[in-house]
N, C-alpha and C positions, 0 to 999 in steps of 0.2 A: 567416588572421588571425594577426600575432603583435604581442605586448608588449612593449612598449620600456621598461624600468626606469631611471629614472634617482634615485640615491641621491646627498642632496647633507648635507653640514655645515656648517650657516650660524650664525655667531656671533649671539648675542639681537639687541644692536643692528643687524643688517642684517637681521631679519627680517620686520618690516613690510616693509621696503622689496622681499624677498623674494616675499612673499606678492602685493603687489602688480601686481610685473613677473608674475607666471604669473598674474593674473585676466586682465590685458590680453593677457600670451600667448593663455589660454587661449580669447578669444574668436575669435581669428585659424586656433587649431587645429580651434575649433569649425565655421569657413567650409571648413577645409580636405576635400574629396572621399576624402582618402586618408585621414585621419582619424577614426576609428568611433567614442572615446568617449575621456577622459581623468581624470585625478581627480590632486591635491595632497593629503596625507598628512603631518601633523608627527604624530612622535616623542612620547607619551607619559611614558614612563620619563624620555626623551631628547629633550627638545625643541626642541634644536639642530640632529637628524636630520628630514628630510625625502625622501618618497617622491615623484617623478612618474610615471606610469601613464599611458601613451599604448598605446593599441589604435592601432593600425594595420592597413590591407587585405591589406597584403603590404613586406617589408622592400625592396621596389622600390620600390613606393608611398610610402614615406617618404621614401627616399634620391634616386630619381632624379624623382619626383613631386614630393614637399612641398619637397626642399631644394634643386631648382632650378626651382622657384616665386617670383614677383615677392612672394608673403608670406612665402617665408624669411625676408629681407631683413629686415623687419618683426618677424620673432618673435626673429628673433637678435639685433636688438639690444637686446632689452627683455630678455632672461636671460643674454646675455653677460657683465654683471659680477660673475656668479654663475657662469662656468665655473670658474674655479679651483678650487671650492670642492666639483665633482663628485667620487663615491668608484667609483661604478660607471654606466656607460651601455650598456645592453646589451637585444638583442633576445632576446627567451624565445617558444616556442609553446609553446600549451596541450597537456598533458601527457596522452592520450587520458582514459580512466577511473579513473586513479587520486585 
């Protein structure tokens, strides 16, 4: 299993519209097989900042699984006018016992 971080900066007024595109994403990652569990995250302090958290089975499983899947297609273009606006996109494994 590993974690897929994506850290985004979305100005106030795009952030409904933000929020929206990843429920819709999110139900499409939810059909997804490679897919194990995800979660959206605003910013506290900073409510401009925004987390996404995708589990995934394996960083195969994302890349050559979900992203050359006929629901790529589907989830890219509902967050694609929100790429600009990424700071980090990046895969992490859980860290044994610490």
């Amino acid at each position: 299993m590993v974690v897929e971080y994506i850290r985004y900066a979305i100005p106030a007024d795009q952030a409904a519209a933000f929020e929206d595109a990843y429920r819709r994403a999110g139900a499409i990652l939810c059909a997804d097989e490679h897919c194990l569990d995800h979660e959206v995250v605003r910013g506290v302090e900073y409510p401009d900042r925004y987390v996404v958290r995708i589990e995934w089975d394996s960083v195969e499983g994302h890349e050559q699984g979900f992203r050359k899947s006929p629901a790529f297609g589907e989830f890219f273009a509902l967050v694609k006018p929100f790429f600009d606006a990424i700071e980090e996109m990046t895969h992490y494994s859980p860290a044994g016992d610490a």
